[in-house]
N, C-alpha and C positions, 0 to 999 in steps of 0.2 A: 580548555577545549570547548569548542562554541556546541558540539551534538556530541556525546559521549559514545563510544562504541558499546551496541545493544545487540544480544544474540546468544540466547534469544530470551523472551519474555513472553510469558501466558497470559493474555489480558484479561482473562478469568481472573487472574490473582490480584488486580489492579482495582483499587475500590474505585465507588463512582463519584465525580463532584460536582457541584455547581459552575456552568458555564462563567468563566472569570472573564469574560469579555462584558463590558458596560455599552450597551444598546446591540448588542449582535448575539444570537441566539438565548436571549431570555429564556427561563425556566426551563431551559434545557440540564443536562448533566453531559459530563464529560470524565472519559477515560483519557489520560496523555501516555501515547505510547513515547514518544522522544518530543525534545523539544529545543532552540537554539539559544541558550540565553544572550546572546548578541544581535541577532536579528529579528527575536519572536517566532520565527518560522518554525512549526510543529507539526507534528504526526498524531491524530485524536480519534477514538470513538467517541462521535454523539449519540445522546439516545435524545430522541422528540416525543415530549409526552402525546398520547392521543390530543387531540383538539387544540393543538398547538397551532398557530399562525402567526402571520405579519404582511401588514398592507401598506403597502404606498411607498412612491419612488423613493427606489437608495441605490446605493451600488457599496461593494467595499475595494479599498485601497489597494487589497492585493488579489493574487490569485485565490481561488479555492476550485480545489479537487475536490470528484465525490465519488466512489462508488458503494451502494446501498447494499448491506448485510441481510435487513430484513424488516419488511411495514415498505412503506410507499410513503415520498418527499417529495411536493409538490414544488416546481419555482415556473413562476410565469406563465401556470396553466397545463403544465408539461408536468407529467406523469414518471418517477423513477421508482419503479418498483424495485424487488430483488434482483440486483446482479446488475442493474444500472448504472453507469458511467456516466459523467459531466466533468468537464475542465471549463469552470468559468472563469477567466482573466481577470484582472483588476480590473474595475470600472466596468462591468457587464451590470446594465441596466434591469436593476430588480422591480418588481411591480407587485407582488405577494410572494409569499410562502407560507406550508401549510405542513400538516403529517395528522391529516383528521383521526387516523388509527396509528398511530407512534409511527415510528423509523427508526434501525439502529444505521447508524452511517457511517463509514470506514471516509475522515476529511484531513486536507492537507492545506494548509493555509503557508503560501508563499511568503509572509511574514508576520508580523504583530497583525492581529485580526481588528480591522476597524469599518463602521458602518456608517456612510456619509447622504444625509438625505439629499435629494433630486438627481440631477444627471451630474455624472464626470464629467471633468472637462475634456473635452476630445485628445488629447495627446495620453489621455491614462488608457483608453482604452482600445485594444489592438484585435479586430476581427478576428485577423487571421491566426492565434493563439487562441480561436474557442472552439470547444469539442462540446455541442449544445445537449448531447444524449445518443447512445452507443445500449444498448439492450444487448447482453451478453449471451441471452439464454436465446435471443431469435438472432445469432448471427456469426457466422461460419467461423469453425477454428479451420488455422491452416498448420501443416507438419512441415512448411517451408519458413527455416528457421534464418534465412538469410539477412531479414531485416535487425534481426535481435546479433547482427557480428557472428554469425555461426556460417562457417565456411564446410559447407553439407560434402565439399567432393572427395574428404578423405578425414583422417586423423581423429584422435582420442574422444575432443567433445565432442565430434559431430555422431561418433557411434556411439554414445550415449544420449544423445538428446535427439535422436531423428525418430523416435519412439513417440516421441512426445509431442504434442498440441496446443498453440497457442494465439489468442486474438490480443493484435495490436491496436491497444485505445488512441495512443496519440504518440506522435513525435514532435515537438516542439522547433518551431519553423527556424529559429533562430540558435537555441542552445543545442535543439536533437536530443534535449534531453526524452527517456522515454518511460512509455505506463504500457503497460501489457500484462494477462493474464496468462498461463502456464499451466497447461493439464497433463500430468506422469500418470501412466497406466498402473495397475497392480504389477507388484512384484518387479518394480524397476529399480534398475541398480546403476547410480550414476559412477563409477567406479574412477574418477579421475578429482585432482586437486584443481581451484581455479584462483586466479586473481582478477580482479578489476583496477584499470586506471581512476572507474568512478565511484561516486558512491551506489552501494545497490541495497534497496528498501525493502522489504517481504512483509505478508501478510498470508498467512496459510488459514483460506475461507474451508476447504473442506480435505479429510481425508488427515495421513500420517506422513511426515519427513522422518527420517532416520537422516540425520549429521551428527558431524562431529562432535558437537555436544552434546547430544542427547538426543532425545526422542521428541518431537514435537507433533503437537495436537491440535486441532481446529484453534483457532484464537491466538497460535503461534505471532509474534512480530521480531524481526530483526532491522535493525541500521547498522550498515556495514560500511566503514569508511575505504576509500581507497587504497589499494595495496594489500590489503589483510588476505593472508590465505585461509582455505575455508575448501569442506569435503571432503572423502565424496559424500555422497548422498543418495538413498533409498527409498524407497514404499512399499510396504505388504500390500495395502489398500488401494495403491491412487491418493491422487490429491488433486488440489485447484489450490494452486498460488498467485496472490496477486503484487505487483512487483514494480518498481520505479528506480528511475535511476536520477542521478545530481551530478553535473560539473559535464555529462555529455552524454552520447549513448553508451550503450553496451559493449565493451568488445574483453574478451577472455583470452587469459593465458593460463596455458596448464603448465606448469611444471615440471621435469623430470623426474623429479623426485619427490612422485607424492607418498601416496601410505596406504594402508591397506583396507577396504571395506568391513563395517561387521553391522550385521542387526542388532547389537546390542551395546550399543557405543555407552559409556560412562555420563550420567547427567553432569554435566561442568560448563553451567550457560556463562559467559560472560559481561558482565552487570556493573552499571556505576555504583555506588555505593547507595542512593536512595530505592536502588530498584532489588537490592541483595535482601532483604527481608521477604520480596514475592517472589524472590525464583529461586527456592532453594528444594523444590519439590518438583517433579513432572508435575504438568495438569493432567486431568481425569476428563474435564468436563465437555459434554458432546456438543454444547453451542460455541458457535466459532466468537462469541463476545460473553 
């Protein structure tokens, strides 16, 4: 299996390591939330030490997603503080990068991470896939959930999720694959099972999920393959999930026969075997990395 089914995992519990990419974020560390042993393609926290940089034209091979947990990450001048979004495509023409006071960065790199000095060659690089910066905190949620496959005029998910708040970073011109954040109010209770055709990614930046498995805390991460069923789902508190999908956009099916809600669901994360020594506990910990 090229991405192991993950769900979930506390990246509190995950130690930190030396960026293993040779000329692409030197002195950096890295968290791997998943990762594809066939294509490279992974899901990471970076941290950027203070006064960390890099000068002069490069671009890399693949895409990289970004959005900023916490510190501010400079690329070409361009400011992403907390809650910052950027979809760089393969071949987006790099000219510095900086994190004069650190950054911790929630990055998704489209495949093996590689960094090639001067410009791409024009067929790698595709405009109309870049999302150059999206500021999350200055810029409207909407509670019309239609773009996210939620058919708001009736039925199970739409009366639970039309509670809820969400800003869409990008859809992808070509695949539709898509990145959106997700804001559940206190005391919401998603009381229905789902499935997806695609795969769906999470990351819980603030607040509490109550699922199936357990009880998840800031620094929550799941990789949910397609087809898997999953929920419902909870909060005492609220939350902010941030969330992506593979193979297309979103679209949900609920089941008739799902199962019953409880706040106090059984901790039983489901874990490949390298990640079964850090998720055999809930996390405690209040930062979301």
């Amino acid at each position: 299996m090229a991405r192991p089914h993950i769900e979930f995992i506390q990246s509190q519990a995950l130690p930190w390591q030396p960026a293993p990419w040779k000329g692409l974020h030197e002195k950096t560390e890295i968290k791997s939330l998943s990762h594809d042993n066939e294509t490279g393609e992974c899901s990471v926290l970076v941290k950027y030490p203070a006064g960390w940089s890099r000068n002069g034209a490069e671009y890399l091979t693949v895409d990289e997603e970004l959005f900023v947990l916490g510190g501010t990450l400079e690329i070409n001048g361009i400011q992403y503080g907390e809650k910052c979004f950027g979809h760089l495509p393969a071949g987006y023409q790099r000219r510095s990068s900086s994190a004069q006071e650190g950054a911790v960065v929630l990055t998704f790199f489209s495949g093996q991470p590689k960094a090639e000095k001067g410009t791409a060659p024009s067929q790698l690089y595709d405009e109309n896939r870049l999302v150059e910066r999206i500021d999350a905190l200055n810029s409207p949620l909407s509670q019309d959930l239609s773009a996210l496959g939620v058919d708001q005029t009736g039925g199970d998910l739409a009366e639970n999720l039309t509670i809820c708040s969400h800003l869409l970073f990008r859809e992808d011109p070509y695949t539709h694959e898509q990145t959106w954040v997700l804001s559940a109010p206190p005391l919401w209770q998603g009381g229905v099972v789902e499935v997806h055709p695609v795969v769906e990614e999470m990351y819980l930046v603030a607040g509490e999920l109550v699922a199936d498995t357990g009880l998840m805390v800031p620094g929550a991460y799941f990789w949910r393959p397609p087809g898997k069923r999953h929920g419902p789902f909870g909060s005492k508190t609220g939350n902010l999930m941030f969330f992506r999908t593979k193979g297309g956009p979103l679209q949900t099916e609920c089941p008739p026969d799902g199962k019953s809600f409880t706040w106090t669901p059984e901790h039983r994360p489901i874990l490949p075997p390298e990640f079964e020594p850090f998720g055999k506990t809930p996390g405690k910990e209040s930062l979301c990395y």
